[in-house]
C-alpha positions in Angstrom: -10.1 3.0 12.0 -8.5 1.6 15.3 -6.6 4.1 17.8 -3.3 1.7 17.5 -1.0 4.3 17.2 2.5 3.8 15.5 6.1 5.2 16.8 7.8 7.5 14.4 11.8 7.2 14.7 12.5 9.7 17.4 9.2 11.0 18.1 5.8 10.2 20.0 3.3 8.2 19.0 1.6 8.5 16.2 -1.9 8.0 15.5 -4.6 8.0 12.4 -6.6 11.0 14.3 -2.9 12.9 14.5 -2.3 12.4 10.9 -5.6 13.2 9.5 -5.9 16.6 11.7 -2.5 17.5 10.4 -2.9 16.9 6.6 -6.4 18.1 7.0 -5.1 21.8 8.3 -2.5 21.8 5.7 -2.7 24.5 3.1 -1.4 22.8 -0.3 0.4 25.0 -3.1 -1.3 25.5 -6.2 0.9 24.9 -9.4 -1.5 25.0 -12.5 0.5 25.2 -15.7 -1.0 25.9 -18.3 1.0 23.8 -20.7 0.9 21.2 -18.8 -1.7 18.5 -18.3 -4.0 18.1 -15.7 -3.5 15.0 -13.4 -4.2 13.1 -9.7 -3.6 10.4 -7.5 -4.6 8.8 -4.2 -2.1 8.4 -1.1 -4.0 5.2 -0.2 -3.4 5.1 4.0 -3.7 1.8 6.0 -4.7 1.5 9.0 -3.5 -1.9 9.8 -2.2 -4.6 12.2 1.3 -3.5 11.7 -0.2 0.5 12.1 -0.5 3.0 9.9 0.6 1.8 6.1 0.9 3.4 2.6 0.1 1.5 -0.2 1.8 1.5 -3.6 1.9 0.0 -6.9 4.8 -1.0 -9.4 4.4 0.2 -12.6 4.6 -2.3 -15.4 7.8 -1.3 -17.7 5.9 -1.3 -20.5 3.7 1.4 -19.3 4.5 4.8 -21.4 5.2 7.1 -18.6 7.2 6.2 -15.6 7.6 2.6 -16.7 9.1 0.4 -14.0 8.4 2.9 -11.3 6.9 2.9 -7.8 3.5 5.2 -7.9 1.0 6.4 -6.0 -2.6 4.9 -8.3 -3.7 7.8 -10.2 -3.4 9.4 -13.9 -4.7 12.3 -16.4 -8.2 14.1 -15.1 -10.2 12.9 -17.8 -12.9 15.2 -19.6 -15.9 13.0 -17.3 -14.1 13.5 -13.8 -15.9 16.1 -11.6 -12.4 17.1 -10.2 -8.9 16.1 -9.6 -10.5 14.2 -6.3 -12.8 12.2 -8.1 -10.1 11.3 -10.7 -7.8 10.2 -8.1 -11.0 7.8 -7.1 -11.5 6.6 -10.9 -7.9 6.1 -10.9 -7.5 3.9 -8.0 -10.3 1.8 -8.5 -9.5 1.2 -12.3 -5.7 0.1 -11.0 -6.3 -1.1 -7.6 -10.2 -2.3 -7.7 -10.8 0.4 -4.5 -14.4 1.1 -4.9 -14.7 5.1 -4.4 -17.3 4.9 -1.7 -14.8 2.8 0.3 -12.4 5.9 0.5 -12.5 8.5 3.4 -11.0 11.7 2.1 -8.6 13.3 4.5 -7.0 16.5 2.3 -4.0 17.5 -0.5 -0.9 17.8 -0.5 1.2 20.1 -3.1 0.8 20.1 -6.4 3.8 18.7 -8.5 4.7 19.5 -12.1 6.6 16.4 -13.5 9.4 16.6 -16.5 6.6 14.3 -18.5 4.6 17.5 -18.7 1.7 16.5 -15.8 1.1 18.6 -12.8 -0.2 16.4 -10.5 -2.4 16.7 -7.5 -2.0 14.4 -4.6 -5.1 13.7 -2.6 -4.8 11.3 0.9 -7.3 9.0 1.8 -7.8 6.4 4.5 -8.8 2.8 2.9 -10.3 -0.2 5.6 -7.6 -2.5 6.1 -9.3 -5.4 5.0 -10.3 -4.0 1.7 -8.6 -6.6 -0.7 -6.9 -4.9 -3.4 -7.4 -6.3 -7.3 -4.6 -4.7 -9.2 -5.0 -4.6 -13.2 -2.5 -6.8 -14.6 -2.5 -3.9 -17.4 -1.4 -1.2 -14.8 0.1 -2.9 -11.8 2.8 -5.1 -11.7 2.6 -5.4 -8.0 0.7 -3.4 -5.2 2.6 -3.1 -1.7 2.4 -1.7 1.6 5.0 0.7 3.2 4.8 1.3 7.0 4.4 4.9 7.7 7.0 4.7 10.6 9.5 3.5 7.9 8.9 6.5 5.4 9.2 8.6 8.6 12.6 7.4 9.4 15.7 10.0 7.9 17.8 7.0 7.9 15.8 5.6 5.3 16.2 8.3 3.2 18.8 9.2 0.6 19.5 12.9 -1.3 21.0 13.8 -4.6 21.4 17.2 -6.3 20.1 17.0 -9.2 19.0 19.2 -12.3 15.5 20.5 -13.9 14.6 23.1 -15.7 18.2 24.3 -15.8 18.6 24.5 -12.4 19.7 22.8 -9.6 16.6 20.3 -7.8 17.4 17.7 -4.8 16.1 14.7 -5.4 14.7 12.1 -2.9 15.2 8.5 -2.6 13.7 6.0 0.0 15.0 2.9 0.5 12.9 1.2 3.2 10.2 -0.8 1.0 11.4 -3.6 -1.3 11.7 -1.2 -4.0 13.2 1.9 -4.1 10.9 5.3 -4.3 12.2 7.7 -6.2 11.1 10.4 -8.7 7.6 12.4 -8.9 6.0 9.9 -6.2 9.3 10.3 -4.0 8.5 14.3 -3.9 5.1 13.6 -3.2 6.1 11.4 0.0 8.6 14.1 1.0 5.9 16.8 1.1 3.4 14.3 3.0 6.6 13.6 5.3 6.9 17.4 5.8 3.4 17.8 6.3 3.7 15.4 9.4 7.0 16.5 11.0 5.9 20.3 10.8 2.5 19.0 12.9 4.8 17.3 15.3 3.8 14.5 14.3 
């Protein structure tokens, strides 16, 4: 990965090595449920021209969970997967043709139980930049980049209050990429965002 550091809206520079120390010292909450089934994506990081980039996919509408939606690639732990990181790697090269070996692990984020009964854990990896990506036309309607500096940016970013589980639950919504985040991968981003600001970064 290149030094080329990226600007965050109101803050320093931001670099790959600044990033990866501070989601790599971050201590992720555990939320197993035991009612709930097992699941795990990759935050695919970029480290590109335009800096530091997050990749995502669309989610076909015909797709039985979170149809039409933007996602991080990832899905159920299967019986075969070692652990929820070596799903997320299945996962990501089944949608997004990433061979596994080509991804550097940097660390987790929270675990997040979803109201389609998943509790998924978020792993972040760097991926080279010139890696080309071969989405399954099965799985991914489109695969897109977001840069990082946008997703940092609190005017990019929308919140509702909302409810689950009975109670009250604000909800995210970023509006930077060509296609709005919201949902499960939305609270995801918001915790990797946390993660970052709370590092300074």
């Amino acid at each position: 990965m290149s030094p080329e550091p990226v600007t965050g809206p109101g803050r320093g520079r931001v670099t790959p090595q600044a990033i990866t120390r501070a989601i790599t010292a971050y201590a992720p909450v555990n939320a197993h449920g035991a009612h709930l089934r097992a699941a795990a994506v990759l935050v695919p990081l970029v480290d590109g021209p335009r800096g530091v980039e997050v990749i995502f996919i669309l989610r076909p509408t015909t797709m039985p969970t979170h149809p039409g939606q933007v996602a991080f690639p990832g899905g159920a732990i299967d019986p075969g997967d070692a652990d929820s990181w070596h799903a997320a790697l299945r996962e990501a090269d089944e949608e997004l043709g990433i061979p596994p070996e080509r991804v550097t692990p940097v660390g987790r984020l929270d675990d997040l139980p979803t109201i389609t009964s998943f509790h998924v854990t978020p792993w972040v990896g760097w991926v080279p930049d010139d890696l080309a990506l071969r989405p399954s036309p099965r799985e991914v309607d489109e695969a897109f980049r977001v840069p990082l500096a946008t997703l940092l940016d609190p005017t990019q970013r929308r919140t509702m209050l909302g409810r689950w589980r009975g109670g009250p639950r604000r909800m995210h919504f970023y509006l930077g990429a060509h296609h709005v985040i919201w949902g499960a991968t939305a609270e995801m981003l918001t915790n990797l965002v946390q993660v970052l600001r709370a590092a300074g970064v």
